[in-house]
The first five atom37 places (N, CA, C, CB, O) and aatype in JSON, in Angstrom:
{
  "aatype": [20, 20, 20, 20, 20, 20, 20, 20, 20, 20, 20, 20, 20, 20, 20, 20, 20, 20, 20, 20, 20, 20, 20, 20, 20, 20, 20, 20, 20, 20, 20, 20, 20, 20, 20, 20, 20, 20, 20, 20, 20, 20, 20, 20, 20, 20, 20, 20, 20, 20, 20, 20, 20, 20, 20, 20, 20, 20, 20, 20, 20, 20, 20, 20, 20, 20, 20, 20, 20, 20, 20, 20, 20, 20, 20, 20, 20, 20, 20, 20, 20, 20, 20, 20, 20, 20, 20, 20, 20, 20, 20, 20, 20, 20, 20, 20, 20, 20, 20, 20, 20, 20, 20, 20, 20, 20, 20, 20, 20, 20, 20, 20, 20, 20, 20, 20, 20, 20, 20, 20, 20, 20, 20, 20, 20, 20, 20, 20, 20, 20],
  "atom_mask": [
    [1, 1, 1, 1, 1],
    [1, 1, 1, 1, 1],
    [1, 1, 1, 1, 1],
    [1, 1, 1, 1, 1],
    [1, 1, 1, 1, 1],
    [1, 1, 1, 1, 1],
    [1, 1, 1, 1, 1],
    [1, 1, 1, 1, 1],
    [1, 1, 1, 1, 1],
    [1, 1, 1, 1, 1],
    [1, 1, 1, 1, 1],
    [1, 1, 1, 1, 1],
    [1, 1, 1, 1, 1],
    [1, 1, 1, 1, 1],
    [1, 1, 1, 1, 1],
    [1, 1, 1, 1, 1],
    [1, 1, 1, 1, 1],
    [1, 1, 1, 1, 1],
    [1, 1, 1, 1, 1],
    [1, 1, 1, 1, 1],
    [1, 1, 1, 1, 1],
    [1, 1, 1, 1, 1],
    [1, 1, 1, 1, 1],
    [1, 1, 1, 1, 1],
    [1, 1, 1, 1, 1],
    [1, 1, 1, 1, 1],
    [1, 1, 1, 1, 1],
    [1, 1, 1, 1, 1],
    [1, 1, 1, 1, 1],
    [1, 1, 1, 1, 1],
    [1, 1, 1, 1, 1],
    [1, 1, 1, 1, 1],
    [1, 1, 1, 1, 1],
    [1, 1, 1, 1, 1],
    [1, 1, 1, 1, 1],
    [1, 1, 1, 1, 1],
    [1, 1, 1, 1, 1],
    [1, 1, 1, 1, 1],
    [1, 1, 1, 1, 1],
    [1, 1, 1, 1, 1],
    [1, 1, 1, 1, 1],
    [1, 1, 1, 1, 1],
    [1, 1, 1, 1, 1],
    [1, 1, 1, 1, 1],
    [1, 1, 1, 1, 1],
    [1, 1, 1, 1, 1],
    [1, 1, 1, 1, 1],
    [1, 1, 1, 1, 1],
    [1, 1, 1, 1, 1],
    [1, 1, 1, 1, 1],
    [1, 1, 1, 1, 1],
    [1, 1, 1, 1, 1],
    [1, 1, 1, 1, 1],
    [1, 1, 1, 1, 1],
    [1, 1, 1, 1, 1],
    [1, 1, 1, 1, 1],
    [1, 1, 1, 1, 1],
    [1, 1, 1, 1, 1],
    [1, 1, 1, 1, 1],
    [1, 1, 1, 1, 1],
    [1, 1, 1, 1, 1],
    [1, 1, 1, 1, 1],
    [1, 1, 1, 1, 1],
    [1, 1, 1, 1, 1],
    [1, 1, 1, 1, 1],
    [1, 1, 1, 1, 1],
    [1, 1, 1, 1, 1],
    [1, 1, 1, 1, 1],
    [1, 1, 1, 1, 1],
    [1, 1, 1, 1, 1],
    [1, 1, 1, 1, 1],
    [1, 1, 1, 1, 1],
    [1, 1, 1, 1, 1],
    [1, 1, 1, 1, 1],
    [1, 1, 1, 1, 1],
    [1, 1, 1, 1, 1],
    [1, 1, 1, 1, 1],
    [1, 1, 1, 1, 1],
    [1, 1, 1, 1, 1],
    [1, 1, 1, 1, 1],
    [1, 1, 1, 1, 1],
    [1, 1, 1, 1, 1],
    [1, 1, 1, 1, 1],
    [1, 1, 1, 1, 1],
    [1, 1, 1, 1, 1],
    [1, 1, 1, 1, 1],
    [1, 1, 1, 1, 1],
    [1, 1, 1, 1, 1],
    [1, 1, 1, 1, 1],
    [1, 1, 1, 1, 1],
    [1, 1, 1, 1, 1],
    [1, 1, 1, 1, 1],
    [1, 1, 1, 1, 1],
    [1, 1, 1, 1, 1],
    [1, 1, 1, 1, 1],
    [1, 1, 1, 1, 1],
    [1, 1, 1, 1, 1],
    [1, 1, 1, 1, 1],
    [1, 1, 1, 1, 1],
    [1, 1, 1, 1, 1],
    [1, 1, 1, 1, 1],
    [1, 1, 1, 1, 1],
    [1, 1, 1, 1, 1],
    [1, 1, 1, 1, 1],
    [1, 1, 1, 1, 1],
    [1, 1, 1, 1, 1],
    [1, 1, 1, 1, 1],
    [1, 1, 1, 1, 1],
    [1, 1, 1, 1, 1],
    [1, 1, 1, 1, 1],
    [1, 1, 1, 1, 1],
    [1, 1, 1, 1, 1],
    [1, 1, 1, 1, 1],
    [1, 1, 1, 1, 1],
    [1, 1, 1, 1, 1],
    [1, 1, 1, 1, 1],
    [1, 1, 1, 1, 1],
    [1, 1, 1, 1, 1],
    [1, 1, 1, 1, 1],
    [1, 1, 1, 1, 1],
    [1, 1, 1, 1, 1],
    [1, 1, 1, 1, 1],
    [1, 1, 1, 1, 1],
    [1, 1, 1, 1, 1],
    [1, 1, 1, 1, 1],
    [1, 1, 1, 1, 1],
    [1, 1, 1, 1, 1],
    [1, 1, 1, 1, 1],
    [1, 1, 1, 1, 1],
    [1, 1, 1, 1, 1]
  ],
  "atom_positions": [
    [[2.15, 13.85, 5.8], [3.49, 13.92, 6.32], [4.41, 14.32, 5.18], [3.93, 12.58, 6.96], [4.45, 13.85, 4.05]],
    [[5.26, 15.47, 5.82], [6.26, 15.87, 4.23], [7.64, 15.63, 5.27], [6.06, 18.1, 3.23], [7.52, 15.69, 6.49]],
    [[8.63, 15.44, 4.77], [10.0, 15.59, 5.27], [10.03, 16.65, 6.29], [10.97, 15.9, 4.16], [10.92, 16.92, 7.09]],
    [[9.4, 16.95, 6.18], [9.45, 18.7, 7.32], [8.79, 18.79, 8.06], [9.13, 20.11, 6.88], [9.03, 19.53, 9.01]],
    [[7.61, 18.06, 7.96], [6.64, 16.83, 9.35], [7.35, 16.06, 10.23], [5.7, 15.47, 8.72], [7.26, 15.99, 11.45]],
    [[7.92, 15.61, 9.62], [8.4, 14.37, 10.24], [9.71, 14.63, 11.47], [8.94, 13.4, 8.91], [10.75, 15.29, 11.37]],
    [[9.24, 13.95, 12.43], [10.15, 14.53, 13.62], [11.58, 13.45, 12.95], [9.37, 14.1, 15.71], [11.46, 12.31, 12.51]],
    [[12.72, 14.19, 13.07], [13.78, 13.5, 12.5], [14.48, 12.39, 13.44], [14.74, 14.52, 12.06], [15.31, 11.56, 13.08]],
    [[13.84, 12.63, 14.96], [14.21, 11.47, 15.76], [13.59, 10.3, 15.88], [14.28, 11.76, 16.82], [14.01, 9.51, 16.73]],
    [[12.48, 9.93, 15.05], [11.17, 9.36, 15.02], [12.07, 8.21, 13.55], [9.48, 10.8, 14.62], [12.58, 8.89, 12.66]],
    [[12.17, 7.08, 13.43], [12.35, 6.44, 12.03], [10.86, 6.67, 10.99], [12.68, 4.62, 12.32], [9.7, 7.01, 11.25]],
    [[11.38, 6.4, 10.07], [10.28, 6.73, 9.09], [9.16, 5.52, 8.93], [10.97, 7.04, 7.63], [9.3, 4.42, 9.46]],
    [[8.49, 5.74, 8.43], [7.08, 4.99, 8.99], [7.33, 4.0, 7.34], [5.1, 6.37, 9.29], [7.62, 4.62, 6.31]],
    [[7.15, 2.49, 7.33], [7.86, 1.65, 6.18], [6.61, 1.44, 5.7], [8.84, 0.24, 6.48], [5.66, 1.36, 6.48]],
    [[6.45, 1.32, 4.26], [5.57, 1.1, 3.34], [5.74, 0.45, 2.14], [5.17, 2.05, 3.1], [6.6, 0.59, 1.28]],
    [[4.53, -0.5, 2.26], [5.5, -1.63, 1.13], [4.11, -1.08, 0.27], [5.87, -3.98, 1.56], [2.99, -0.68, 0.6]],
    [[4.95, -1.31, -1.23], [3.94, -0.84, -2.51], [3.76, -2.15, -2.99], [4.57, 0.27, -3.8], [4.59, -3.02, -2.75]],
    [[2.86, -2.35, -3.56], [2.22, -3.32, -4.18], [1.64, -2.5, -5.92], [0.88, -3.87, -2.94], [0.86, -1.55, -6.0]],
    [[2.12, -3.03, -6.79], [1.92, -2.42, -7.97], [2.7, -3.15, -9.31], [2.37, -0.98, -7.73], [3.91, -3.29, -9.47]],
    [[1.59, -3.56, -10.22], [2.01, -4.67, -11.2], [3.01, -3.85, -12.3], [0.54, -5.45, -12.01], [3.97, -4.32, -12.89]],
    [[2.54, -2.66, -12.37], [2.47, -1.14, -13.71], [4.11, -0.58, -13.13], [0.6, 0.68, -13.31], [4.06, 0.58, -12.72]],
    [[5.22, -1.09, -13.07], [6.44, -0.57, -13.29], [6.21, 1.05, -12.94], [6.94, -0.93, -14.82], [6.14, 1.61, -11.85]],
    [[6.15, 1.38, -13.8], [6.68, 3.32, -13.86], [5.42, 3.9, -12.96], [6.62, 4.34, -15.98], [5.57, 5.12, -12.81]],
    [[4.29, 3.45, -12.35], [3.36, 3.48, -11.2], [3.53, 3.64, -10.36], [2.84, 2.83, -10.91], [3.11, 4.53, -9.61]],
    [[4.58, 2.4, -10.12], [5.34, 1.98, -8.77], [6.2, 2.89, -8.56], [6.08, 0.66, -8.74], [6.21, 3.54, -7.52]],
    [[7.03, 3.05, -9.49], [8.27, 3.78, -9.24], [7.73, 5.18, -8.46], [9.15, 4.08, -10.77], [8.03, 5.79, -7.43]],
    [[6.73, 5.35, -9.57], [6.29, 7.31, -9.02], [5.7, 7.18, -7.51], [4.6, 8.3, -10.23], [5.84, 8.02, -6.62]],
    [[5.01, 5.95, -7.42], [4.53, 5.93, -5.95], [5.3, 6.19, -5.06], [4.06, 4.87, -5.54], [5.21, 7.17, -4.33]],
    [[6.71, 4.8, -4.97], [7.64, 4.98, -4.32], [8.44, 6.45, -4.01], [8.26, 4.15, -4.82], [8.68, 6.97, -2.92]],
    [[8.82, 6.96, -5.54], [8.96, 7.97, -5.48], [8.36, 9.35, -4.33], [8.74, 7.91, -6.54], [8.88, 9.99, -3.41]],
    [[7.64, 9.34, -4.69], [6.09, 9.9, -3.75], [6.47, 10.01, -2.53], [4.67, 8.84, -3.64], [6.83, 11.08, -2.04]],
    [[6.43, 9.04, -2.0], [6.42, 8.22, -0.6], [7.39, 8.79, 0.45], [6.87, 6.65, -0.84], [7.2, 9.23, 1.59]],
    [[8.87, 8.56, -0.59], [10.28, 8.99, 0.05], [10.29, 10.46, 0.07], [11.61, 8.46, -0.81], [10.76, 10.98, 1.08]],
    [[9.71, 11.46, -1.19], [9.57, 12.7, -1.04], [8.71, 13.16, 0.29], [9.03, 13.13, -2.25], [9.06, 14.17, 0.89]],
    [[7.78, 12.53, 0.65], [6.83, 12.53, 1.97], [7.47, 12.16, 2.92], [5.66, 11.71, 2.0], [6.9, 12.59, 3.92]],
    [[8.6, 11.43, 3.25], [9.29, 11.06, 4.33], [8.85, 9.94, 4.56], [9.28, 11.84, 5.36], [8.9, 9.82, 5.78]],
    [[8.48, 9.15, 4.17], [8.12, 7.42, 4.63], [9.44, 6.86, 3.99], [6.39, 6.52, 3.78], [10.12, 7.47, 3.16]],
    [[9.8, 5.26, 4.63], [10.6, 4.59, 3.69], [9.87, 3.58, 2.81], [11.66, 3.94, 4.39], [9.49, 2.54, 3.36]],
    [[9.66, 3.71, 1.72], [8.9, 3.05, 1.07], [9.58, 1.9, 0.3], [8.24, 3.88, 0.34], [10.59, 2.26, -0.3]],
    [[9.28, 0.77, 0.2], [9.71, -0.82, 0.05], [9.0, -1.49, -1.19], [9.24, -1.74, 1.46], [7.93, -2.06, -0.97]],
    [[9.39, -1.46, -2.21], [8.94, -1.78, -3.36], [9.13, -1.23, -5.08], [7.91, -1.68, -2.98], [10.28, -1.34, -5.5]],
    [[8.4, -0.83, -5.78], [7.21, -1.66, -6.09], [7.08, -3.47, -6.38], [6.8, -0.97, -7.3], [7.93, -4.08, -7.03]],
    [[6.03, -4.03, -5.85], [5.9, -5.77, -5.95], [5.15, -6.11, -6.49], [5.7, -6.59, -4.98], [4.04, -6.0, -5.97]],
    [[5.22, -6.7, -7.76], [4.52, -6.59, -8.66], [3.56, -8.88, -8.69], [5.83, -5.78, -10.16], [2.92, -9.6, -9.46]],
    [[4.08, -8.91, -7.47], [3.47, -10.2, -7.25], [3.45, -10.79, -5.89], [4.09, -11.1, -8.06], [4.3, -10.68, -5.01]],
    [[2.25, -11.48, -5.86], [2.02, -12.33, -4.44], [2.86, -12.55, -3.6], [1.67, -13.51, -4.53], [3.11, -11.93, -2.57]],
    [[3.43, -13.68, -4.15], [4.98, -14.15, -3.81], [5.83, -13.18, -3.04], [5.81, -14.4, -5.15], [5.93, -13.16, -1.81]],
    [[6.36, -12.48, -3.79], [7.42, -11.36, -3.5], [6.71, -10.28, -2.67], [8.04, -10.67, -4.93], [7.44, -9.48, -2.08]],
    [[5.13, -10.13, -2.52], [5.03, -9.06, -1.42], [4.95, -9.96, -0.46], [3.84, -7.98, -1.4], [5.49, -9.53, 0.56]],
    [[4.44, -11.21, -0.31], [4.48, -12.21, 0.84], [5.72, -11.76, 1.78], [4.68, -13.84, 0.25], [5.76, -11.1, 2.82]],
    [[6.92, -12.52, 0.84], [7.71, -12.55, 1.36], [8.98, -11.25, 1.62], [7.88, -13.55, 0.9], [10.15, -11.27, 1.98]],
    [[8.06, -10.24, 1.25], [8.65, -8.76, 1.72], [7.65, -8.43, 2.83], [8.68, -7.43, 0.42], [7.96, -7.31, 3.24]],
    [[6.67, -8.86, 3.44], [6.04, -8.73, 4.54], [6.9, -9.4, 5.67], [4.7, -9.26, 4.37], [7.14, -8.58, 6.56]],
    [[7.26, -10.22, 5.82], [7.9, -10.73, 6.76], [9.43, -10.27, 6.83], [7.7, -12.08, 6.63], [9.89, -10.32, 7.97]],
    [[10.52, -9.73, 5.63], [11.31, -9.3, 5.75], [11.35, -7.86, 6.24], [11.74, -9.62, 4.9], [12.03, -7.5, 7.2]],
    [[10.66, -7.15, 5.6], [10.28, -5.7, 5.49], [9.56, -5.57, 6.99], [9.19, -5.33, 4.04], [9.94, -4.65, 7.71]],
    [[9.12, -5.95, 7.19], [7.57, -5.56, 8.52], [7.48, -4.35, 8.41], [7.71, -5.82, 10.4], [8.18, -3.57, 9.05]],
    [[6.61, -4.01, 7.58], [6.11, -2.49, 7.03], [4.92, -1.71, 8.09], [5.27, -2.74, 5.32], [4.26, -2.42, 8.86]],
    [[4.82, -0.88, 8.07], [3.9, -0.2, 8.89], [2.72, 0.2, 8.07], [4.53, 0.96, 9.55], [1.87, 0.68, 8.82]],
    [[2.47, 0.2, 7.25], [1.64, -0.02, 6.65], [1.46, -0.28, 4.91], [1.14, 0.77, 7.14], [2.58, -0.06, 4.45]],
    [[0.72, -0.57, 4.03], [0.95, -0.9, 2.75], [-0.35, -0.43, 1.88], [1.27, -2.44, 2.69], [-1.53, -0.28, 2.21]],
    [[0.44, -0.22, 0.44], [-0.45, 0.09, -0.64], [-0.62, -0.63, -1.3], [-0.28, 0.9, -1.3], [0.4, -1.3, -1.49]],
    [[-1.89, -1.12, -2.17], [-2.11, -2.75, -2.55], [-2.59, -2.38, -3.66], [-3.11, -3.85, -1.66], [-3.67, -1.81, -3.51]],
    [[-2.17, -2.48, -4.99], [-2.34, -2.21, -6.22], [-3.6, -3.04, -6.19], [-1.15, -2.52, -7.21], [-3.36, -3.71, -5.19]],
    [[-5.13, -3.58, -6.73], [-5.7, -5.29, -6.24], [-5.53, -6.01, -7.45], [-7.53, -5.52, -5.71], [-5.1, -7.16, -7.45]],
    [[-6.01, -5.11, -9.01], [-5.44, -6.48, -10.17], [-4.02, -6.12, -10.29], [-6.23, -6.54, -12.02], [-3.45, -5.06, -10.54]],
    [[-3.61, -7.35, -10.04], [-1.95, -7.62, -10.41], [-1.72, -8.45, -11.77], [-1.18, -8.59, -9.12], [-0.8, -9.24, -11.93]],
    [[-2.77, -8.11, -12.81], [-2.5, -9.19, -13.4], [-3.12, -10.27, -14.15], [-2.12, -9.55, -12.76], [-3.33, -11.02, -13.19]],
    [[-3.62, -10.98, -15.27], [-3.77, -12.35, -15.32], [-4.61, -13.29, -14.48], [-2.7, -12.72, -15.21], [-4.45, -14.48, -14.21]],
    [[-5.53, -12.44, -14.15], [-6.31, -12.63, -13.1], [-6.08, -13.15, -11.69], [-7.04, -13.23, -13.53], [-6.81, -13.87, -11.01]],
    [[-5.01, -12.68, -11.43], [-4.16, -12.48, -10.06], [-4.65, -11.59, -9.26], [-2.8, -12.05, -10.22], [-4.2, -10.6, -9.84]],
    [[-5.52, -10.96, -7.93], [-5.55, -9.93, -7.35], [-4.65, -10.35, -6.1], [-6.94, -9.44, -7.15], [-4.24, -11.47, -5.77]],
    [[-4.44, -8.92, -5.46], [-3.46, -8.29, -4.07], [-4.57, -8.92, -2.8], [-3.28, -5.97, -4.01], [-4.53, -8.38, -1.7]],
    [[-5.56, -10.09, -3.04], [-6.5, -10.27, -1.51], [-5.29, -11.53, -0.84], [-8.73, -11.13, -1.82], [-5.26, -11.64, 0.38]],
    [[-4.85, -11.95, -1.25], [-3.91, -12.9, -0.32], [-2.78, -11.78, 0.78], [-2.77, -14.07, -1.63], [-2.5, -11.88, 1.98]],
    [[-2.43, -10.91, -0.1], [-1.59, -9.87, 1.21], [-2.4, -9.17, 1.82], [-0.51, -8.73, 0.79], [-2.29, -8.82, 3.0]],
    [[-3.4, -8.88, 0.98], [-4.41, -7.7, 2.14], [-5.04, -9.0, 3.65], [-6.56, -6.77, 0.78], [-5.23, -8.59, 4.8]],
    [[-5.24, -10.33, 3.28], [-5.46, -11.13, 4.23], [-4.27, -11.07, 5.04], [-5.81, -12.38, 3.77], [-4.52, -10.71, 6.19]],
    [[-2.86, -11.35, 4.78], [-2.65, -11.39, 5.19], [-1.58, -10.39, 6.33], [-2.83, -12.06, 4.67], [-0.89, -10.65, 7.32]],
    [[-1.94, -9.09, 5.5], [-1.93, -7.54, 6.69], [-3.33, -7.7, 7.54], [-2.05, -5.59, 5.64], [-3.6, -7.3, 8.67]],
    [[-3.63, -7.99, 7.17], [-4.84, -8.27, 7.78], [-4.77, -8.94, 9.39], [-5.54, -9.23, 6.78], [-5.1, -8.53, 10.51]],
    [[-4.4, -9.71, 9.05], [-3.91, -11.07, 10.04], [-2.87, -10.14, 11.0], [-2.9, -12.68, 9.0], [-2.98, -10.14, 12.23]],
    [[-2.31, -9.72, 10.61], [-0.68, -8.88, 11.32], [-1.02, -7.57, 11.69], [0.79, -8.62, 10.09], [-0.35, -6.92, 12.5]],
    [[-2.24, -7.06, 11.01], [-2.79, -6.43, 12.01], [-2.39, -4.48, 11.98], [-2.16, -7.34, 13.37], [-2.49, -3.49, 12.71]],
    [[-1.88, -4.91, 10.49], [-0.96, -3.45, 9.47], [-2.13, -3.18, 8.83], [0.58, -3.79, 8.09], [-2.94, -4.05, 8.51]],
    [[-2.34, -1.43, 8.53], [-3.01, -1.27, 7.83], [-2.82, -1.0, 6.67], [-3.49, -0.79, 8.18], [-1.63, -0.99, 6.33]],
    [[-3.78, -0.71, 5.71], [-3.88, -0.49, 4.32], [-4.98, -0.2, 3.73], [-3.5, -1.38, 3.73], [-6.14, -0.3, 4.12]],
    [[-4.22, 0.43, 2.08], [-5.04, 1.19, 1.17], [-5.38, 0.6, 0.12], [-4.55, 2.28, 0.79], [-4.25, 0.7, -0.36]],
    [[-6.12, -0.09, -0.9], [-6.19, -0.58, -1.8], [-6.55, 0.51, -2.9], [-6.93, -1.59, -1.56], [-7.48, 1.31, -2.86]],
    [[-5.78, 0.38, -3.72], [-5.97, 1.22, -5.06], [-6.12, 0.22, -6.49], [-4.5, 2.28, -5.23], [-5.36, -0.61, -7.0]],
    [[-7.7, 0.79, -6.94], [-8.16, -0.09, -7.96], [-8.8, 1.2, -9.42], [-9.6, -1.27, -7.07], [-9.3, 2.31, -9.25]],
    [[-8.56, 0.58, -10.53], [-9.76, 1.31, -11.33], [-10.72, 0.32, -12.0], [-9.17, 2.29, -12.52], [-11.27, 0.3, -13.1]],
    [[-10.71, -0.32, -11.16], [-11.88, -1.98, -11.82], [-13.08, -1.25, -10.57], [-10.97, -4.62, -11.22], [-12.74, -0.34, -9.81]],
    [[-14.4, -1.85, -10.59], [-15.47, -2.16, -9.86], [-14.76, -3.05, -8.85], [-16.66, -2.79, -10.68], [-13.77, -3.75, -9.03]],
    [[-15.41, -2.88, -7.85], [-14.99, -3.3, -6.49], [-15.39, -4.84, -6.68], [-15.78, -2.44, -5.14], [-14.65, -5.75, -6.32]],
    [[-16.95, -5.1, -7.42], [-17.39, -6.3, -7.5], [-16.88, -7.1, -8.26], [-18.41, -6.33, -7.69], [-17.3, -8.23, -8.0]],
    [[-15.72, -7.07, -9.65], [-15.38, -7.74, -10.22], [-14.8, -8.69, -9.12], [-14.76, -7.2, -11.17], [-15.06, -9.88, -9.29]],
    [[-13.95, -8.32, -7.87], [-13.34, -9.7, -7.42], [-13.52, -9.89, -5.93], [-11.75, -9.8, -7.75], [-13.84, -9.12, -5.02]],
    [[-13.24, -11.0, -5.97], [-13.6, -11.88, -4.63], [-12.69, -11.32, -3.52], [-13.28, -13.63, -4.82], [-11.48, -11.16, -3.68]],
    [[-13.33, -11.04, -2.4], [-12.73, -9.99, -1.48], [-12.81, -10.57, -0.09], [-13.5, -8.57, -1.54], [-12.36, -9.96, 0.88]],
    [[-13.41, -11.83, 0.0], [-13.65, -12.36, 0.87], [-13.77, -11.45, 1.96], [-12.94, -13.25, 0.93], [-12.82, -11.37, 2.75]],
    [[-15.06, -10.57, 2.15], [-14.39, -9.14, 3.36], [-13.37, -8.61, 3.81], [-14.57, -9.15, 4.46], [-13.03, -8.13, 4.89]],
    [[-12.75, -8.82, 2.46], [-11.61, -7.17, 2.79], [-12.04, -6.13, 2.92], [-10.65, -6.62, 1.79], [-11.89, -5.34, 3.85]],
    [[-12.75, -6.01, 1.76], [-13.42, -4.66, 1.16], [-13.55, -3.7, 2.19], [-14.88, -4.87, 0.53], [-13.49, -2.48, 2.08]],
    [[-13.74, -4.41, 3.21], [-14.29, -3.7, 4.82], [-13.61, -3.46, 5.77], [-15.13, -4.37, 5.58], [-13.84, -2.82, 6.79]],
    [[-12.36, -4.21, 5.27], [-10.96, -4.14, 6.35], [-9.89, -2.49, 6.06], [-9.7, -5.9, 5.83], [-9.1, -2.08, 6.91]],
    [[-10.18, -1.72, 4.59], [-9.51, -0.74, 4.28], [-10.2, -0.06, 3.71], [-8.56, -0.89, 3.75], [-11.37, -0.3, 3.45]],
    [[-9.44, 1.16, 3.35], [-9.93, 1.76, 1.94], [-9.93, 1.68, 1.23], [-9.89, 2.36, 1.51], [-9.7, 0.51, 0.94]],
    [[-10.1, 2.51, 0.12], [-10.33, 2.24, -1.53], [-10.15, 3.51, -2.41], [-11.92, 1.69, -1.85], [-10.96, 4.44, -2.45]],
    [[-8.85, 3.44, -3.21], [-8.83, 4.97, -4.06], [-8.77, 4.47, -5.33], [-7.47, 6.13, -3.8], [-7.99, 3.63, -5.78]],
    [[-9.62, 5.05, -5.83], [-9.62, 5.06, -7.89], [-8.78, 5.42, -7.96], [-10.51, 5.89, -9.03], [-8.35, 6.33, -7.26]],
    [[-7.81, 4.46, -9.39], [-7.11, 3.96, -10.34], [-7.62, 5.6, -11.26], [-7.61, 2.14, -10.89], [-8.82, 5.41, -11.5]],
    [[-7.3, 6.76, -11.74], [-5.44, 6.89, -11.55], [-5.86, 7.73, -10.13], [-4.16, 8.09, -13.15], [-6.89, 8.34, -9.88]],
    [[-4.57, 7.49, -9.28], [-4.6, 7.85, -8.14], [-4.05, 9.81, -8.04], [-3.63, 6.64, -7.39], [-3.17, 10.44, -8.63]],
    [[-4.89, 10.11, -7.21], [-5.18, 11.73, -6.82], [-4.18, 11.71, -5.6], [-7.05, 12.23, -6.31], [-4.55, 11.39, -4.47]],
    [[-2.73, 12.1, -5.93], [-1.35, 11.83, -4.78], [-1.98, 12.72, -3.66], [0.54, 12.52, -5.34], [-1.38, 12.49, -2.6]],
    [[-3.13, 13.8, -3.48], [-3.34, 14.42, -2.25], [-4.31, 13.53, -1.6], [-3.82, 15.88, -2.36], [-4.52, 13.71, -0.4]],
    [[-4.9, 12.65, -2.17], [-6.1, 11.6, -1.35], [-5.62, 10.19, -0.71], [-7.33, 11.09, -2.52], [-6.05, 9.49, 0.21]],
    [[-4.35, 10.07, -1.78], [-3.36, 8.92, -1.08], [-2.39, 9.6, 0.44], [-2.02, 8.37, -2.55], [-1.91, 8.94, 1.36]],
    [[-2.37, 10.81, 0.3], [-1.68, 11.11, 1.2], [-2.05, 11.45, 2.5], [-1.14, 11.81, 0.8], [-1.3, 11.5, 3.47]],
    [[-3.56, 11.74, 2.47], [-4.28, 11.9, 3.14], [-4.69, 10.87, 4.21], [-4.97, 12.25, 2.47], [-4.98, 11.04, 5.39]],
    [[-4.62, 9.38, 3.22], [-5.34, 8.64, 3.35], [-3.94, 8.01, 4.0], [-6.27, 8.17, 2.2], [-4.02, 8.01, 5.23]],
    [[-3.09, 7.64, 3.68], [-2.11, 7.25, 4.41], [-2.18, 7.8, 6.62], [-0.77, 8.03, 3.33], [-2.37, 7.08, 7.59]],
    [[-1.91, 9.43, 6.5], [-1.94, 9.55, 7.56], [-3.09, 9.24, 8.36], [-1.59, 10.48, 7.65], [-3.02, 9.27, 9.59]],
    [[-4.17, 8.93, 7.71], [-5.38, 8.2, 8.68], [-5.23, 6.95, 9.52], [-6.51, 7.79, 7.82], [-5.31, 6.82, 10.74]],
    [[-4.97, 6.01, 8.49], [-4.18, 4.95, 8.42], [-3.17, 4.63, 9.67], [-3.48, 5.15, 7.22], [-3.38, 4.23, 10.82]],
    [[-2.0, 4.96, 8.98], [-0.97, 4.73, 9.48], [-0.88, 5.13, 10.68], [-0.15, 5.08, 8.87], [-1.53, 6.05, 11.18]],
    [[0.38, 4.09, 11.51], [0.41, 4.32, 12.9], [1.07, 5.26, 13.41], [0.77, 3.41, 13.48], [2.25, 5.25, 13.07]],
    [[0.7, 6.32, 14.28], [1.26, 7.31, 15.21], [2.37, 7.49, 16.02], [0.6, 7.44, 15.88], [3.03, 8.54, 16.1]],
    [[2.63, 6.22, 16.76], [3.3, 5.72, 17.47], [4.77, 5.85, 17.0], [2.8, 4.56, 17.65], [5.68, 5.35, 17.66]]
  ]
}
């Protein structure tokens, strides 16, 4: 979807970023809004994407998974999960370093540094039509 896709009577499809790496985020976001989505972030913690899920109600989300200090993004991907939003997880760790409690199976997965035509791709698979 580019700005010129996007039917202008249609609202833009909301996307919350998840991303620990500051200037990451930004370019994502960046990204996002050039594509015509409204993109909601970057959240560089649990907490704060928690509670931008319920403010935000995003249509779908990008989930940085290490956030950190041995912090990963599986508590929001559970709980898009639960709500029933989809999503992309973007990692450059091994999938097996962390506990995924079957996420792994609930989305996709793009290597850490991210290829903006495979995220974009991967978005419109994703994301809802409607």
């Amino acid at each position: 979807m580019t700005s010129s896709d996007r039917d202008p009577k249609k609202p833009a499809l909301k996307v919350l970023v998840v991303e620990d790496e500051l200037l990451i985020g930004m370019d994502l976001v960046m990204e996002l809004e050039d594509w015509g989505y409204d993109a909601n972030g970057p959240h560089k913690s649990v907490a704060e994407a928690l509670s931008e899920i319920e403010q935000f109600a995003p249509d779908v989300a990008i989930l940085d998974v290490n956030l950190g200090n041995g912090v990963t993004s599986m508590p929001i991907a559970k709980k898009l999960k639960e709500a029933n939003i989809p999503f992309v997880f973007l990692t450059g760790y091994d999938p097996s370093r962390f506990d995924s409690d079957g996420l792994w199976e609930a989305a996709p997965r793009l290597r850490k540094p991210i290829i903006l035509n495979q995220l974009h791709d991967t978005l419109k698979q994703i994301a809802p039509t409607a």
